[in-house]
GUTOR-470079 format. One record per residue (C-alpha): residue in one letter; x, y, z. Coordinates in Angstrom, 1 decimal. Each point is the difference from the previous one (the first is absolute). Layout:
! residues N
<pt><residu>A</residu><X>X</X><Y>Y</Y><Z>Z</Z></pt>
...
***
This chain:
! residues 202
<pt><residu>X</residu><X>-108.4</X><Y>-42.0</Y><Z>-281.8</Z></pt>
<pt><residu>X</residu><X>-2.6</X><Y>-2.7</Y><Z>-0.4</Z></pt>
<pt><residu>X</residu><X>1.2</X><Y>-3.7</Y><Z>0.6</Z></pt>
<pt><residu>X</residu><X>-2.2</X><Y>-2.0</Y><Z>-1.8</Z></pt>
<pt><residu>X</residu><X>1.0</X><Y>-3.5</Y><Z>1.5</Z></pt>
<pt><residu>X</residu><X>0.9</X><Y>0.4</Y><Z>3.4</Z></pt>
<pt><residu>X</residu><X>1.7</X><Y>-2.3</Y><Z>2.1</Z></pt>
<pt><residu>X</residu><X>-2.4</X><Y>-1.5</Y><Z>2.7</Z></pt>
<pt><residu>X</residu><X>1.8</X><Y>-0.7</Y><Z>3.2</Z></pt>
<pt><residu>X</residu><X>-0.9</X><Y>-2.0</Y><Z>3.3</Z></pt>
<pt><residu>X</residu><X>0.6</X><Y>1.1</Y><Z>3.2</Z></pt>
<pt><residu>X</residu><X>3.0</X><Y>-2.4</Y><Z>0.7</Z></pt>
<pt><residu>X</residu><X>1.7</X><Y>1.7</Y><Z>-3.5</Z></pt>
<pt><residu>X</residu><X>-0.7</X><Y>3.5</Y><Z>1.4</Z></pt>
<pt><residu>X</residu><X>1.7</X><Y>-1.4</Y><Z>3.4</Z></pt>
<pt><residu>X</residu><X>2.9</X><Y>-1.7</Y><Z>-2.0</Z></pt>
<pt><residu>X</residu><X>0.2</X><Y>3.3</Y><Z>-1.6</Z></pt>
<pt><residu>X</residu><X>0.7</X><Y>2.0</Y><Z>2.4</Z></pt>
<pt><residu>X</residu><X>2.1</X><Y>-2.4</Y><Z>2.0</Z></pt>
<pt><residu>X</residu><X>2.2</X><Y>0.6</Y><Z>-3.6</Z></pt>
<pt><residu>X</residu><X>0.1</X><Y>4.1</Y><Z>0.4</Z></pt>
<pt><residu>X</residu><X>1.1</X><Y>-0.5</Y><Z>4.1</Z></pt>
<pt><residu>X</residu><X>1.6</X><Y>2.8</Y><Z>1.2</Z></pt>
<pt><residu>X</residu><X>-0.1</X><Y>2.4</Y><Z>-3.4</Z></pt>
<pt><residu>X</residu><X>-3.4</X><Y>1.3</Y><Z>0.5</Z></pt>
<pt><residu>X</residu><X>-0.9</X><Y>3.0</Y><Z>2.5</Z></pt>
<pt><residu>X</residu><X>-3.9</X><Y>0.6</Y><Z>-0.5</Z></pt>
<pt><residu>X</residu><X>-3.6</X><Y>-1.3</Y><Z>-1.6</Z></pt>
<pt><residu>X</residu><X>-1.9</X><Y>3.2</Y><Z>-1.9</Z></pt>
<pt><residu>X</residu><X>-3.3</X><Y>-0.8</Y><Z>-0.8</Z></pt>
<pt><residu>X</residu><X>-2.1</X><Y>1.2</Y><Z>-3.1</Z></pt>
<pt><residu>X</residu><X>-3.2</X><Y>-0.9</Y><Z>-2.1</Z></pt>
<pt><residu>X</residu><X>0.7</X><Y>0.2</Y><Z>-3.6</Z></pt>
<pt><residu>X</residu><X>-3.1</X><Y>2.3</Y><Z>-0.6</Z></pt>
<pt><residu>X</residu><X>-0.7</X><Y>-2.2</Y><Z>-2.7</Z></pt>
<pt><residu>X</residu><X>-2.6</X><Y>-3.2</Y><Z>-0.7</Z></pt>
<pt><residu>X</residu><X>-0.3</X><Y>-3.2</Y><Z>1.7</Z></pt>
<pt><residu>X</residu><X>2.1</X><Y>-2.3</Y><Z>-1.8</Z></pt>
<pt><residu>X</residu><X>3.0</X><Y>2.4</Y><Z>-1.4</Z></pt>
<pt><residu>X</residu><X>2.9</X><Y>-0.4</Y><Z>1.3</Z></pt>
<pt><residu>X</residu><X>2.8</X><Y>2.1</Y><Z>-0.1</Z></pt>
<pt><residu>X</residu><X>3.8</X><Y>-0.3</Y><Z>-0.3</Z></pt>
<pt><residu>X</residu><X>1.0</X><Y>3.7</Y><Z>2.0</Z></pt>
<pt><residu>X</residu><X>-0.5</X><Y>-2.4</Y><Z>3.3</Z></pt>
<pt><residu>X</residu><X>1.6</X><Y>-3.3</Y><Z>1.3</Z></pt>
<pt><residu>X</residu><X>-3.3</X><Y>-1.4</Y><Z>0.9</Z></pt>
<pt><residu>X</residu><X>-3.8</X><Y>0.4</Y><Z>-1.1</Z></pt>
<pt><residu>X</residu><X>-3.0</X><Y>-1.4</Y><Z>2.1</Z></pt>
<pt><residu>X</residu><X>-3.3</X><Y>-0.7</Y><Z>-2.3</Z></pt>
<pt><residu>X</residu><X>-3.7</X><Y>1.0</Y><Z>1.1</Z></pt>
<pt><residu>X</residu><X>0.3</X><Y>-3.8</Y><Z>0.9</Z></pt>
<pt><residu>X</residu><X>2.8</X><Y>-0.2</Y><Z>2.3</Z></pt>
<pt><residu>X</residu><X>1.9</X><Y>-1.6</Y><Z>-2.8</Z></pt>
<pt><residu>X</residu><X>3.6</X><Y>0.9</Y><Z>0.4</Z></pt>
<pt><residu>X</residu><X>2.7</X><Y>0.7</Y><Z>-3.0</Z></pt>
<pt><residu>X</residu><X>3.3</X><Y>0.7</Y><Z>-0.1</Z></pt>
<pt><residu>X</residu><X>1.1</X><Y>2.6</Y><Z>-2.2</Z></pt>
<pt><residu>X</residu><X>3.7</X><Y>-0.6</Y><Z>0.1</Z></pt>
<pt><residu>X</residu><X>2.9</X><Y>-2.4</Y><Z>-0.1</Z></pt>
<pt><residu>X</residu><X>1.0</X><Y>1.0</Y><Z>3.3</Z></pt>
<pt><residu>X</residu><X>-0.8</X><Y>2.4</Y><Z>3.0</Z></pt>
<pt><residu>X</residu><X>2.6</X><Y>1.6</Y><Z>-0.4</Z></pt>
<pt><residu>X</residu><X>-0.2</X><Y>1.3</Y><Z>-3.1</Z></pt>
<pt><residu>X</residu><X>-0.7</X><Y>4.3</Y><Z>-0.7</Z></pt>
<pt><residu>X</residu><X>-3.3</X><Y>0.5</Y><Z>-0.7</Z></pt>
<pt><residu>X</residu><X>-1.4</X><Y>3.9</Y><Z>-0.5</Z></pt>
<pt><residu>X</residu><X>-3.2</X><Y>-0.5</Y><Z>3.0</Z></pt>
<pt><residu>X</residu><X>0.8</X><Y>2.9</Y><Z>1.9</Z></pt>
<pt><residu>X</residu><X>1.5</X><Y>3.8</Y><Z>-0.5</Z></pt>
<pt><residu>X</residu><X>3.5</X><Y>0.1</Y><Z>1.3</Z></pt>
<pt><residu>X</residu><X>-0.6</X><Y>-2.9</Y><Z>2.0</Z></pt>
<pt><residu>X</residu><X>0.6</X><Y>-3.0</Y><Z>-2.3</Z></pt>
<pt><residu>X</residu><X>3.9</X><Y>-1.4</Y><Z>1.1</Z></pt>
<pt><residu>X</residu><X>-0.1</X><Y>-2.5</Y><Z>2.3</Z></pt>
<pt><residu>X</residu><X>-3.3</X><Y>-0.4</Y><Z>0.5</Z></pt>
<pt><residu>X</residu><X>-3.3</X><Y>-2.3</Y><Z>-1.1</Z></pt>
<pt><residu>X</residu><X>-2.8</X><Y>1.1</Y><Z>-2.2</Z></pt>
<pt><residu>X</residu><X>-3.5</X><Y>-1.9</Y><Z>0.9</Z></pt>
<pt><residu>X</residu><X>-3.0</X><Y>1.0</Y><Z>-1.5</Z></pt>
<pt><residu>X</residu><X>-3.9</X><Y>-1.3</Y><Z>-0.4</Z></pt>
<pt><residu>X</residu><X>-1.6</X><Y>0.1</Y><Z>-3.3</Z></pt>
<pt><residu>X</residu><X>-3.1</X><Y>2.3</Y><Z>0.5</Z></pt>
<pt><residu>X</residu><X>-0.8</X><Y>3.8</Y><Z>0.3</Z></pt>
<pt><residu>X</residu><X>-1.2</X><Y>0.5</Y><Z>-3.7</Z></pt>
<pt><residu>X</residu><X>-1.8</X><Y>3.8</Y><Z>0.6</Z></pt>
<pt><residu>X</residu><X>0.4</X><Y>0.6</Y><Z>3.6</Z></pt>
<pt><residu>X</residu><X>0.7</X><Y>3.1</Y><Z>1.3</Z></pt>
<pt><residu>X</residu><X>0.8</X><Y>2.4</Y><Z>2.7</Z></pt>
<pt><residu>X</residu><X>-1.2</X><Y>2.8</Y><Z>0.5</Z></pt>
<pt><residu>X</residu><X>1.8</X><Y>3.4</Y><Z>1.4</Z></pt>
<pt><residu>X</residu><X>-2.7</X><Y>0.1</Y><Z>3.3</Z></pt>
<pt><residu>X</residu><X>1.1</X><Y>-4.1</Y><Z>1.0</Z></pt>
<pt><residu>X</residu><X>-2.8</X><Y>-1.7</Y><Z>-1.6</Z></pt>
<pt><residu>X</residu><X>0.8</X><Y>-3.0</Y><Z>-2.0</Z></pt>
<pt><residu>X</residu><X>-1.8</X><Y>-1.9</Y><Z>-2.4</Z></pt>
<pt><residu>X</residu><X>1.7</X><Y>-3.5</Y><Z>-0.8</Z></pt>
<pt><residu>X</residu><X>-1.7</X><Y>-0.1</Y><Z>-3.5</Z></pt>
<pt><residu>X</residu><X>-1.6</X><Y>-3.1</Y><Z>-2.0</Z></pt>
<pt><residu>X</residu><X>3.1</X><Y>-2.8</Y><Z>0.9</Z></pt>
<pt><residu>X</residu><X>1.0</X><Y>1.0</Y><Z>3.7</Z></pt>
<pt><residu>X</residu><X>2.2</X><Y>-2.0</Y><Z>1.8</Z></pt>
<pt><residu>X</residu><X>-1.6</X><Y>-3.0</Y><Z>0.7</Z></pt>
<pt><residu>X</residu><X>-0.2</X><Y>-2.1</Y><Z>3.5</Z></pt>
<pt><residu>X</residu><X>2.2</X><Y>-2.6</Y><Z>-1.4</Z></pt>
<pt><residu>X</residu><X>2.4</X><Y>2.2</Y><Z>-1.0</Z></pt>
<pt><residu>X</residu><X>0.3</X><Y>1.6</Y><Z>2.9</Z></pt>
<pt><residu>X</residu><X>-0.1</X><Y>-2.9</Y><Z>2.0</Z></pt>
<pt><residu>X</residu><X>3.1</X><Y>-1.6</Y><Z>-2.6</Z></pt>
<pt><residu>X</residu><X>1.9</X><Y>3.5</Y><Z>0.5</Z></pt>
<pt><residu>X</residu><X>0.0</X><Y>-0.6</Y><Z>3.5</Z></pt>
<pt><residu>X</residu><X>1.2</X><Y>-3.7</Y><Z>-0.2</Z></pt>
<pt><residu>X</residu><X>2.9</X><Y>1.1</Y><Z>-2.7</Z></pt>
<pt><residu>X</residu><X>1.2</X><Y>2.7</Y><Z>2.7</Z></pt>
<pt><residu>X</residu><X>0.3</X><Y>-2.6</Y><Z>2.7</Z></pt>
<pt><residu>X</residu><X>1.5</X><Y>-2.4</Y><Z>-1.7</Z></pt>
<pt><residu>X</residu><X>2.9</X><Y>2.4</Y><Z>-2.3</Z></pt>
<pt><residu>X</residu><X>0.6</X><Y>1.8</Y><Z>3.1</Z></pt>
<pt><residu>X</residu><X>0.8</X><Y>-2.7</Y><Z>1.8</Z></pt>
<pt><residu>X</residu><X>2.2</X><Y>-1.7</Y><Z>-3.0</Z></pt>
<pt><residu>X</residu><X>2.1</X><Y>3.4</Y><Z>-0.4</Z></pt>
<pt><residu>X</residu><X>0.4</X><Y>0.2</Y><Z>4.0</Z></pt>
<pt><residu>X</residu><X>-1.9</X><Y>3.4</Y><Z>0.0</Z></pt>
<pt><residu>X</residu><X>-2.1</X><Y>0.6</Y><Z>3.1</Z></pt>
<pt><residu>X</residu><X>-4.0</X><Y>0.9</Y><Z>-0.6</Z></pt>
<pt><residu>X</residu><X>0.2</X><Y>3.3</Y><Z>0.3</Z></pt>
<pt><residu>X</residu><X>-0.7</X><Y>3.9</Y><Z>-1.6</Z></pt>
<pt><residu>X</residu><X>3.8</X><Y>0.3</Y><Z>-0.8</Z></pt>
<pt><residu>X</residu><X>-0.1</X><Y>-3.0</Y><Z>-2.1</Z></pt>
<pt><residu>X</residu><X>-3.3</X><Y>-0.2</Y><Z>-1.3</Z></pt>
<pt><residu>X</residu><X>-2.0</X><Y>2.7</Y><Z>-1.9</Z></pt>
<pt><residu>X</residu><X>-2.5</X><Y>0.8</Y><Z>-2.1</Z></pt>
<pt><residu>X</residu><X>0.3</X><Y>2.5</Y><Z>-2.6</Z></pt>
<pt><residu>X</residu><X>-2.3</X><Y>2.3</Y><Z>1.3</Z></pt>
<pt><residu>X</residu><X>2.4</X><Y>0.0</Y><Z>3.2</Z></pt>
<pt><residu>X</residu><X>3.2</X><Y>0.8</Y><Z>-1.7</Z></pt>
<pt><residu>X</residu><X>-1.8</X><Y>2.6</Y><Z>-2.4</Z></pt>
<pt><residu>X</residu><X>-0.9</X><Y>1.7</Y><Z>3.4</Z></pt>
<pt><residu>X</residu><X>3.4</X><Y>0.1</Y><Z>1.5</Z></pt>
<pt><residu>X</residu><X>1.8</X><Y>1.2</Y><Z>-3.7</Z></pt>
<pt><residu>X</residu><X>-2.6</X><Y>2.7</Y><Z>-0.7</Z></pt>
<pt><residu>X</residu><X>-2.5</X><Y>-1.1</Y><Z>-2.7</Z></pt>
<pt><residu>X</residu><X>-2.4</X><Y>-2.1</Y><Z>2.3</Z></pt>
<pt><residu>X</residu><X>-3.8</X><Y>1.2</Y><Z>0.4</Z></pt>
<pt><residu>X</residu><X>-0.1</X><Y>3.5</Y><Z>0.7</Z></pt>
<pt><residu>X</residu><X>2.9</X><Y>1.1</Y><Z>-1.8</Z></pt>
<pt><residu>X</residu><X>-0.9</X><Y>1.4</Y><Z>-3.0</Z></pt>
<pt><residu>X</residu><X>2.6</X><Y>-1.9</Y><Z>-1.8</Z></pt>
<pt><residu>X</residu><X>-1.3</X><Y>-0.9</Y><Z>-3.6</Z></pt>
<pt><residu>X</residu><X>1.3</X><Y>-3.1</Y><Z>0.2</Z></pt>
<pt><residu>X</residu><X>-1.4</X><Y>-0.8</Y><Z>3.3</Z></pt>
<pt><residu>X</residu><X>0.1</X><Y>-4.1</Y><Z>0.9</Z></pt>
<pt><residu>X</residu><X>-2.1</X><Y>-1.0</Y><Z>3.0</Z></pt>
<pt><residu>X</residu><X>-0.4</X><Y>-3.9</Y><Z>-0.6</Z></pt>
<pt><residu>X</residu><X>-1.6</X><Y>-2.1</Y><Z>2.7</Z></pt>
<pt><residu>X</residu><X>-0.3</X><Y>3.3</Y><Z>1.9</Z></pt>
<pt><residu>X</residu><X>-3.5</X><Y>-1.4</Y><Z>1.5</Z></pt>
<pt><residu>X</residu><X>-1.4</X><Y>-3.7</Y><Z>-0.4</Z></pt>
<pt><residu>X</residu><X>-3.0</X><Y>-1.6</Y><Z>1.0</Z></pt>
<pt><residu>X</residu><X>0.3</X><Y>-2.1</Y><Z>3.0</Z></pt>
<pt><residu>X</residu><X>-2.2</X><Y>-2.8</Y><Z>-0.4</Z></pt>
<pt><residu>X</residu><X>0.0</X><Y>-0.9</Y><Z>3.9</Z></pt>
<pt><residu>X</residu><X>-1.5</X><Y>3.4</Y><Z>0.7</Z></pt>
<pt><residu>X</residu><X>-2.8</X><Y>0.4</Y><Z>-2.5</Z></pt>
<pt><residu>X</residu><X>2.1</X><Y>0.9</Y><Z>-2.7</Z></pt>
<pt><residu>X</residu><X>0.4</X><Y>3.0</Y><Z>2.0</Z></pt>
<pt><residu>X</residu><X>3.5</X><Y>2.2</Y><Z>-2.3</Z></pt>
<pt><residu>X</residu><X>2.6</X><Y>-0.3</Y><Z>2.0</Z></pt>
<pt><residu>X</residu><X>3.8</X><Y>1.2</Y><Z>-0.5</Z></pt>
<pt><residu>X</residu><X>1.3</X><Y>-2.9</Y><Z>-2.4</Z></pt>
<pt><residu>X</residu><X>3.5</X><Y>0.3</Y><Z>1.8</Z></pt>
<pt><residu>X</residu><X>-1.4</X><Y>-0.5</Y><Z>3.4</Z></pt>
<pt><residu>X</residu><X>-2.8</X><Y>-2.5</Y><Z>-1.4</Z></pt>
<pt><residu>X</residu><X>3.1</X><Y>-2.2</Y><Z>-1.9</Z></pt>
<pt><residu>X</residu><X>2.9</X><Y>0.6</Y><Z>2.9</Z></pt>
<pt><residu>X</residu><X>-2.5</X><Y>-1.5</Y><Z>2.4</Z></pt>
<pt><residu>X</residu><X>-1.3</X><Y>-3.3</Y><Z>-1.9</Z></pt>
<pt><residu>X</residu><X>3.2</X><Y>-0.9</Y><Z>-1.3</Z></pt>
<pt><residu>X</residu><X>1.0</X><Y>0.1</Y><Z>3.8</Z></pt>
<pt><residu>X</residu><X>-3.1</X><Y>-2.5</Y><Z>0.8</Z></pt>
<pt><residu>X</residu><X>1.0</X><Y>-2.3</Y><Z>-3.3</Z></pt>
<pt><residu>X</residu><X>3.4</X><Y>-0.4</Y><Z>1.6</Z></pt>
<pt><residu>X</residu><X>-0.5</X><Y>-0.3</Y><Z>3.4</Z></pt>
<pt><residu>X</residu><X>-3.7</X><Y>-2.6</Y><Z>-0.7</Z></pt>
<pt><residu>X</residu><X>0.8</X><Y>-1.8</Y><Z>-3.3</Z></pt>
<pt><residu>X</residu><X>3.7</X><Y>0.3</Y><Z>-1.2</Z></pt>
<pt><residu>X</residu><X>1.7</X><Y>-1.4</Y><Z>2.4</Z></pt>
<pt><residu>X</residu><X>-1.6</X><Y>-3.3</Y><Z>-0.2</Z></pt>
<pt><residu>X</residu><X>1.0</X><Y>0.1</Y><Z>-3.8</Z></pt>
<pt><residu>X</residu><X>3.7</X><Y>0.5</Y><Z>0.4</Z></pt>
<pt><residu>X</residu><X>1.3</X><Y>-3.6</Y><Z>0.6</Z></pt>
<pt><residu>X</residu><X>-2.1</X><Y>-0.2</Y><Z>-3.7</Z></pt>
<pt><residu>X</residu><X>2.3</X><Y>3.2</Y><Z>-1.6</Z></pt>
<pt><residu>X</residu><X>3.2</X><Y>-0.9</Y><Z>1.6</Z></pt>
<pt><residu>X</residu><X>0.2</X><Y>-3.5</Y><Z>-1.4</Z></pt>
<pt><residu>X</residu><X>-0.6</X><Y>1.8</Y><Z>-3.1</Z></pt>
<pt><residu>X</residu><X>2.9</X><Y>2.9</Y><Z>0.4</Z></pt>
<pt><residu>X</residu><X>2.8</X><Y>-2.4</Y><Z>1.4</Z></pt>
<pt><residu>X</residu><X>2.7</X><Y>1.0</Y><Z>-2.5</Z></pt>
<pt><residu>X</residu><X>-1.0</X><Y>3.3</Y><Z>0.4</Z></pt>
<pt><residu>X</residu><X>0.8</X><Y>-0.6</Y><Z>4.0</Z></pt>
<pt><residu>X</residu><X>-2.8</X><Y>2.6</Y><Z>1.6</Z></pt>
<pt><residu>X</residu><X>-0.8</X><Y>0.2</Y><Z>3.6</Z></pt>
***
């Protein structure tokens, strides 16, 4: 469902937030809403704009949301607004359609999983953070399977450092959400954890 006033959140809020949901969240799935810049939707916990604007969809993270197939207790529903038209074809080949992900979404993804990840105590890993496409894969209606409902979000993104040469998004995302942690976030923490006090997060 379409939320027609979502909640714009700063990266301290996202931190706060997860700081909030310590300890009750086991993984990060990650979608596109194959929808148009600008719509955000209420199935996940948090949408990311073609401008790296981030909204939360959701009193807390903690709350069920329907992101994934069988997959949705105890775990975080992240998507980007984008992927109006793409699609996949049965050969591999992907076309990203008219309103692809863009480079700042991309880029905020990656900054979102650092920072969440670190909140909920989750290491930056496969186990805990996956796109859609990844978990369609390992339950049976990924690319390639025939399924009629087959999902395969953020299966391939352009990297920007590289040409814009596709790349697996789960790789691609994994990877610069590791640099944003280990180059920019911890220089913002003193910043987040003045923020979180009552919520007492490492």
């Amino acid at each position: 469902m379409l939320v027609p006033t979502p909640l714009t959140i700063s990266h301290r809020q996202l931190y706060i937030l997860g700081c909030q949901a310590r300890g009750r969240l086991k993984c990060l799935y990650l979608h596109w809403t194959a929808g148009h810049y600008g719509q955000a939707y209420d199935d996940y916990h948090i949408n990311i704009d073609r401008d790296g604007t981030i909204y939360q969809t959701c009193t807390k993270l903690t709350e069920f949301k329907q992101h994934t197939y069988l997959r949705n207790t105890d775990t975080l529903g992240i998507t980007l607004c984008c992927g109006y038209q793409a699609s996949c074809q049965a050969s591999g080949k992907v076309h990203l359609g008219g309103e692809p992900p863009t480079e700042q979404q991309i880029a905020t993804l990656a900054q979102v999983i650092a920072i969440l990840t670190y909140a909920l105590g989750l290491p930056l890993a496969y186990d805990t953070v996956k796109t859609h496409a990844e978990i369609a894969c390992e339950d049976g209606y990924g690319p390639g399977s025939g399924d009629p409902d087959m999902r395969w979000d953020l299966w391939y993104l352009p990297d920007s450092l590289e040409e814009h040469r596709l790349r697996l998004g789960g790789v691609l995302l994994r990877e610069r959400a590791l640099q944003y942690r280990e180059h920019f976030l911890y220089r913002q923490l003193p910043l987040f954890k003045d923020a979180a006090q009552p919520t007492r997060c490492a």
